[in-house]
C-alpha positions as CSV (number, residue, x, y, z in Angstrom):
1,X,-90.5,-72.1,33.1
2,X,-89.7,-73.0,29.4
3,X,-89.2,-71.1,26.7
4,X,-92.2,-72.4,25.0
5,X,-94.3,-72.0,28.0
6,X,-93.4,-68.2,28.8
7,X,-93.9,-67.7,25.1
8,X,-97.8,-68.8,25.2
9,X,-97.1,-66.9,28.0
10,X,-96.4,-63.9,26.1
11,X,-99.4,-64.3,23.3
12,X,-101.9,-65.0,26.1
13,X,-100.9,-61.7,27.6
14,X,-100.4,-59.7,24.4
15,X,-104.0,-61.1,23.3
16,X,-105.8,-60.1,26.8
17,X,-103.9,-56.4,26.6
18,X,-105.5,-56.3,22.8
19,X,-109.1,-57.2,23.6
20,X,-109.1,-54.9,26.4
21,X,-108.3,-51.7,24.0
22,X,-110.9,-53.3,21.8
23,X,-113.5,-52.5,24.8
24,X,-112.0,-49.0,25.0
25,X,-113.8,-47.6,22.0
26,X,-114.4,-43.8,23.5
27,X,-112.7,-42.1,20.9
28,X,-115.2,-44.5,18.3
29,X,-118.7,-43.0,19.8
30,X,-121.0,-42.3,16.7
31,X,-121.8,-39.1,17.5
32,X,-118.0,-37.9,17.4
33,X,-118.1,-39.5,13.4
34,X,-119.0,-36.9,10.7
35,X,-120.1,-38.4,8.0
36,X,-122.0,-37.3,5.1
37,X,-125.8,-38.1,4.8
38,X,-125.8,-38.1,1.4
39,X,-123.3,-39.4,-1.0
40,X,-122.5,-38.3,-4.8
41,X,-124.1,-41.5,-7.1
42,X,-125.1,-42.8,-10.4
43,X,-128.8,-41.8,-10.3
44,X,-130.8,-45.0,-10.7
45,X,-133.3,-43.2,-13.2
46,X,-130.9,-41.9,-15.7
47,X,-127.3,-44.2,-15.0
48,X,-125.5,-41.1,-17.4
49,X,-126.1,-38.7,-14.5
50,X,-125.1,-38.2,-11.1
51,X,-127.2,-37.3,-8.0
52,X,-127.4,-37.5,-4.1
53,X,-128.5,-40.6,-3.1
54,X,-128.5,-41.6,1.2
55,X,-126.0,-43.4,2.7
56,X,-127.4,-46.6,2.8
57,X,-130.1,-46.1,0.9
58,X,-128.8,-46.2,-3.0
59,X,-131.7,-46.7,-5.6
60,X,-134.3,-45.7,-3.0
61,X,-133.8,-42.0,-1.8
62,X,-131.8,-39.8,-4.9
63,X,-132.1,-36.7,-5.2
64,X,-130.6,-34.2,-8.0
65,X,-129.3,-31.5,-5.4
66,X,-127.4,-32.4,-1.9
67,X,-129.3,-29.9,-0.2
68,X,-132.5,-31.9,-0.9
69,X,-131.2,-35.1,-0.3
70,X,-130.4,-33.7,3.3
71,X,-133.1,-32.6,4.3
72,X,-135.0,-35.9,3.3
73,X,-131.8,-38.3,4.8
74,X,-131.5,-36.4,7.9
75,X,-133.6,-37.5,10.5
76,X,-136.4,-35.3,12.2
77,X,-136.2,-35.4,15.9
């Protein structure tokens, strides 16, 4: 075998053993991530202040404290 053939060899291999930790995302589940529901924003209505606005949600769902933006961010189940 060549040199140049055992090293595509080597990235072909290296590339295969990548992907595969790529598919191993246990560690990565969603409900392990903590993050915030609400994050600390310009408020839309007044762009001198700050309130809680949703992640995801910015200009939509503000609030003025974070406990009130939580409890309309957060989900019911």
């Amino acid at each position: 075998m060549s040199s140049s053939n055992f090293a595509i060899f080597c990235i072909i291999l290296f590339s295969l053993a990548s992907l595969h930790e790529c598919t191993n995302v246990e560690g990565l589940e969603s409900s392990k991530l903590n993050f915030p529901p609400c994050l600390k924003a310009r408020c839309p209505w007044n762009k001198k202040s700050r309130c809680y606005c949703c992640r995801g949600y910015f200009d939509k769902l503000c609030e003025s404290t974070e406990q009130i933006c939580e409890a309309r961010c957060i989900p019911k189940a």
